[in-house]
N, CA, C and O of each residue as an XYZ file, in Angstrom:
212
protein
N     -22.501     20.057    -61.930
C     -21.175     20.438    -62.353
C     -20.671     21.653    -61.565
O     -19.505     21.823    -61.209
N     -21.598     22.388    -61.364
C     -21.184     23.931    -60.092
C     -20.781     23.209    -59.152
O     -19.914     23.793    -58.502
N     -21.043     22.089    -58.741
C     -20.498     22.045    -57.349
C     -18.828     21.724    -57.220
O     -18.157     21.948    -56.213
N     -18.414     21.242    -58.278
C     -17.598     20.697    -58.126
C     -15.945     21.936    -58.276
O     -14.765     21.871    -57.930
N     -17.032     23.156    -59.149
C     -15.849     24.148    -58.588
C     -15.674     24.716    -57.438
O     -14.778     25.516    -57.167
N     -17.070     24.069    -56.258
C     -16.756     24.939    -54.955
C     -15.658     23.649    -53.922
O     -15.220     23.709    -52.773
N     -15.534     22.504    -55.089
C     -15.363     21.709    -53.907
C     -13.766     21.764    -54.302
O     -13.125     21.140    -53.456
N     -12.975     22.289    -55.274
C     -12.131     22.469    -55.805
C     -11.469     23.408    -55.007
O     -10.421     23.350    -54.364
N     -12.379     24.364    -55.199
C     -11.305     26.348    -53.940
C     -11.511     25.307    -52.801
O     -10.752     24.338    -52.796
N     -12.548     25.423    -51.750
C     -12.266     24.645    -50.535
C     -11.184     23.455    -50.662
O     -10.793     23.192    -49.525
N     -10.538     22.617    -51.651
C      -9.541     21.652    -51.439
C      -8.648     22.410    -51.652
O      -7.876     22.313    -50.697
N      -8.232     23.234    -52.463
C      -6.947     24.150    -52.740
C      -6.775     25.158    -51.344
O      -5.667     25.378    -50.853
N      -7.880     25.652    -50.867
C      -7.558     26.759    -49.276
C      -7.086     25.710    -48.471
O      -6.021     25.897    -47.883
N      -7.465     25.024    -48.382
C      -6.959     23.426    -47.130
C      -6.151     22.705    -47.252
O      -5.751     22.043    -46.295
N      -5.502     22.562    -48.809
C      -3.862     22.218    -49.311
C      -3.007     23.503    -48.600
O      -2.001     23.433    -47.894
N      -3.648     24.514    -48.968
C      -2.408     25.826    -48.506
C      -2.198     26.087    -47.248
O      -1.165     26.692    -46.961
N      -3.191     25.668    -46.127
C      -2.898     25.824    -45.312
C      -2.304     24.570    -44.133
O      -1.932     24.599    -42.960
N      -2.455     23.541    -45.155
C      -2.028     22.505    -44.375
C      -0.268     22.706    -44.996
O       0.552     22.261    -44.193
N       0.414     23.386    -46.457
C       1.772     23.452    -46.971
C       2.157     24.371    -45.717
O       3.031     23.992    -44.938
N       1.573     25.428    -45.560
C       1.737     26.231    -44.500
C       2.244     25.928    -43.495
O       3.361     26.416    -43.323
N       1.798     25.187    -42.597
C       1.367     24.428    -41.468
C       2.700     23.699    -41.272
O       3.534     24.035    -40.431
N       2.822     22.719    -42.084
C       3.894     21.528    -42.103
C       4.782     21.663    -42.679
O       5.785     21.262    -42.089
N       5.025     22.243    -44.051
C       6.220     22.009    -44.900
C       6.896     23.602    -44.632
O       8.030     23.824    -44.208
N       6.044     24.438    -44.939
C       6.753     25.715    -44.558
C       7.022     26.473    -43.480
O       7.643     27.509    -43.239
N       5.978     25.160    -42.520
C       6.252     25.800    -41.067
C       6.236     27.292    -40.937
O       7.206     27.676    -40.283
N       5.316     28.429    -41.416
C       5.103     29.587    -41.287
C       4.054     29.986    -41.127
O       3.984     31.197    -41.332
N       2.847     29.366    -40.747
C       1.208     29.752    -40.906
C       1.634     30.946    -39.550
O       1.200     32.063    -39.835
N       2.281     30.913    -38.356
C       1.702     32.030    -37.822
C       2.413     33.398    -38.601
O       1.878     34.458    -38.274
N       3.511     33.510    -39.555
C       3.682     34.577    -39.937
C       2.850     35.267    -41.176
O       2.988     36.350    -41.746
N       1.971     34.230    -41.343
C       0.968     34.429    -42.592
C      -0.684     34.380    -41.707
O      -1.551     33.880    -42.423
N      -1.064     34.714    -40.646
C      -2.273     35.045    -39.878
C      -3.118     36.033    -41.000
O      -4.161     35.605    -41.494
N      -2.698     37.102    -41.286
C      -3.076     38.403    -42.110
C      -3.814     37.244    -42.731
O      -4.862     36.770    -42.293
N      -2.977     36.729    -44.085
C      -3.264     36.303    -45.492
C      -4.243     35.062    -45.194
O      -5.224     34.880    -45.915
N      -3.947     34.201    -44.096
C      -5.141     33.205    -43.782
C      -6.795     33.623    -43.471
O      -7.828     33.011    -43.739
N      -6.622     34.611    -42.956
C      -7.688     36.113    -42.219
C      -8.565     35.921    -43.791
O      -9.588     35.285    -44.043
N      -7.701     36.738    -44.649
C      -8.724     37.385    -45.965
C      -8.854     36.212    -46.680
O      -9.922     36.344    -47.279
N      -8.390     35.168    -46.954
C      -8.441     33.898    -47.263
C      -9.755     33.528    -46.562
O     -10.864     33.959    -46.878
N      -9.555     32.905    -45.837
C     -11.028     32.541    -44.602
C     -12.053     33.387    -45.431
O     -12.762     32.881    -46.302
N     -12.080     34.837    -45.061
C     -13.355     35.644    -44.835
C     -14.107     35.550    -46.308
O     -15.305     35.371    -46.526
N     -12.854     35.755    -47.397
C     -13.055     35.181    -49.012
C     -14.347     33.779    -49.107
O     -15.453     33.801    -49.648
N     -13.701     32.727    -48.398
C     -14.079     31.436    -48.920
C     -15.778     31.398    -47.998
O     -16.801     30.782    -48.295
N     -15.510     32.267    -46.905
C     -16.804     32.383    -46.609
C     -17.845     33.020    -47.178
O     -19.016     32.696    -46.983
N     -17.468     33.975    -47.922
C     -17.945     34.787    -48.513
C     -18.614     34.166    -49.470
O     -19.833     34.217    -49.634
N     -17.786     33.535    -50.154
C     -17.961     32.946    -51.802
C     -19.153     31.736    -51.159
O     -20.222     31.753    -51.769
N     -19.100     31.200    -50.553
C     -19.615     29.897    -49.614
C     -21.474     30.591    -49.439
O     -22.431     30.074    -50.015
N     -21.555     31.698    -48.609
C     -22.559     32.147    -48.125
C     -23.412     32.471    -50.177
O     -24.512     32.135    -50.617
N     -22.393     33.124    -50.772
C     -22.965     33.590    -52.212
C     -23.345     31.757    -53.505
O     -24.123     31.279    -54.331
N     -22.664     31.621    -53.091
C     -22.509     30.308    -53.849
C     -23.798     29.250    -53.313
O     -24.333     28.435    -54.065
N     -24.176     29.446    -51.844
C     -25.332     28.781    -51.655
C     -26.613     29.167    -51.733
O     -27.504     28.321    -51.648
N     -26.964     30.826    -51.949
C     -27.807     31.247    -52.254
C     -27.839     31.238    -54.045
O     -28.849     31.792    -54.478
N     -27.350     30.958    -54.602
C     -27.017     30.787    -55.788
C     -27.647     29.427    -56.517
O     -28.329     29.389    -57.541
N     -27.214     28.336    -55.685
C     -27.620     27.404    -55.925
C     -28.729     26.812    -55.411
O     -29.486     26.141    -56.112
N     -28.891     26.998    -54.262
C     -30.712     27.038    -53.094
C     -31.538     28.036    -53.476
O     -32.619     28.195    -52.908
């Protein structure tokens, strides 16, 4: 059942950046917020697998 909240943030960061991308056509004025986004999901990613391994 844990997994399925990591597979949830990773589909929601990759919805936002694909709304970004295409519909709002603004991802390069949002670089910053994609930055701490990224470094976040890695973060949580690196903690979340020692967690579960």
């Amino acid at each position: 059942m844990r997994i399925y909240g990591g597979i949830i943030i990773l589909f929601a960061f990759i919805c936002w950046v694909f709304y970004r991308l295409f519909i709002k056509k603004d991802l390069r004025q949002n670089l910053q917020a994609l930055g701490v986004y990224s470094s976040f999901v890695l973060v949580w990613a690196i903690i979340y697998a020692f967690i579960i391994y």
